[in-house]
C-alpha positions as CSV (number, residue, x, y, z in Angstrom):
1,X,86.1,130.4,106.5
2,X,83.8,133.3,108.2
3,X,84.8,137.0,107.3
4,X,83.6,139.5,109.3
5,X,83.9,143.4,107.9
6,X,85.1,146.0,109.9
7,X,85.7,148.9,108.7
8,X,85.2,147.9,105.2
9,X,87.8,145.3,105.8
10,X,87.5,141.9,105.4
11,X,88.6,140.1,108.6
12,X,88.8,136.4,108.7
13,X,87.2,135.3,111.8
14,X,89.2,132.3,112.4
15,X,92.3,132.8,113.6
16,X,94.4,129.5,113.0
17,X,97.6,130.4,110.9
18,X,96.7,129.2,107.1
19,X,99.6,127.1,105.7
20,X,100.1,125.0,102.1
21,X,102.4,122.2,102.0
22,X,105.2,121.6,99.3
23,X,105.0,118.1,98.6
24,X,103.4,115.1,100.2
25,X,106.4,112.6,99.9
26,X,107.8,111.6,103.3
27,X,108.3,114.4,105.1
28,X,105.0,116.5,103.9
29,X,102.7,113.6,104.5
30,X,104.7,111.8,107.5
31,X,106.0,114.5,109.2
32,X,104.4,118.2,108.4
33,X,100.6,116.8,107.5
34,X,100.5,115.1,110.8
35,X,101.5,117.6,112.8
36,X,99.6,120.3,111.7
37,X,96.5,117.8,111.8
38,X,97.1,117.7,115.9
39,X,97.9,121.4,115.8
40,X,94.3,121.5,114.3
41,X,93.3,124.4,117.2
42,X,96.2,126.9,115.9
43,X,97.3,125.7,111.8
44,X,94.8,125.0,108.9
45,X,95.9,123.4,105.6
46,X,95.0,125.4,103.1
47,X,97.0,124.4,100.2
48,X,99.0,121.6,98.9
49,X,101.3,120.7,96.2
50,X,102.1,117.2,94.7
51,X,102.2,116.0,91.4
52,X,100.4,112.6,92.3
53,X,96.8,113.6,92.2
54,X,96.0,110.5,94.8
55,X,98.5,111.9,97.7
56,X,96.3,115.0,97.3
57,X,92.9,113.7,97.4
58,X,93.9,112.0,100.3
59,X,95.1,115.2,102.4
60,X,91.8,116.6,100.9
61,X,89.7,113.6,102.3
62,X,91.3,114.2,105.8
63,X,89.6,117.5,105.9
């Protein structure tokens, strides 16, 4: 991500909303991953949580 300071403040320069994802079962990988993928222009993934370490590399690869 670029930051740009103003101000002395740190301002992210890009302006999607950041978002993590609870899960990648069903409806995390089927349903939110897949939207936010095609909403790439306004959400970015920026976190995700799953206890199978394969389901997450695989989200990572996508990016």
């Amino acid at each position: 991500m670029k930051i740009d300071i103003v101000l002395g403040e740190l301002i992210p320069t890009d302006n999607r909303i950041r978002v993590g994802i609870g899960g990648l079962r069903r409806s995390g990988w089927n349903i939110h991953a897949n939207v936010l993928e095609k909403l790439f222009d306004k959400y970015k993934i920026v976190a995700v949580s799953d206890p199978i370490e394969e389901r997450r590399k695989m989200l990572r690869e996508m990016h």
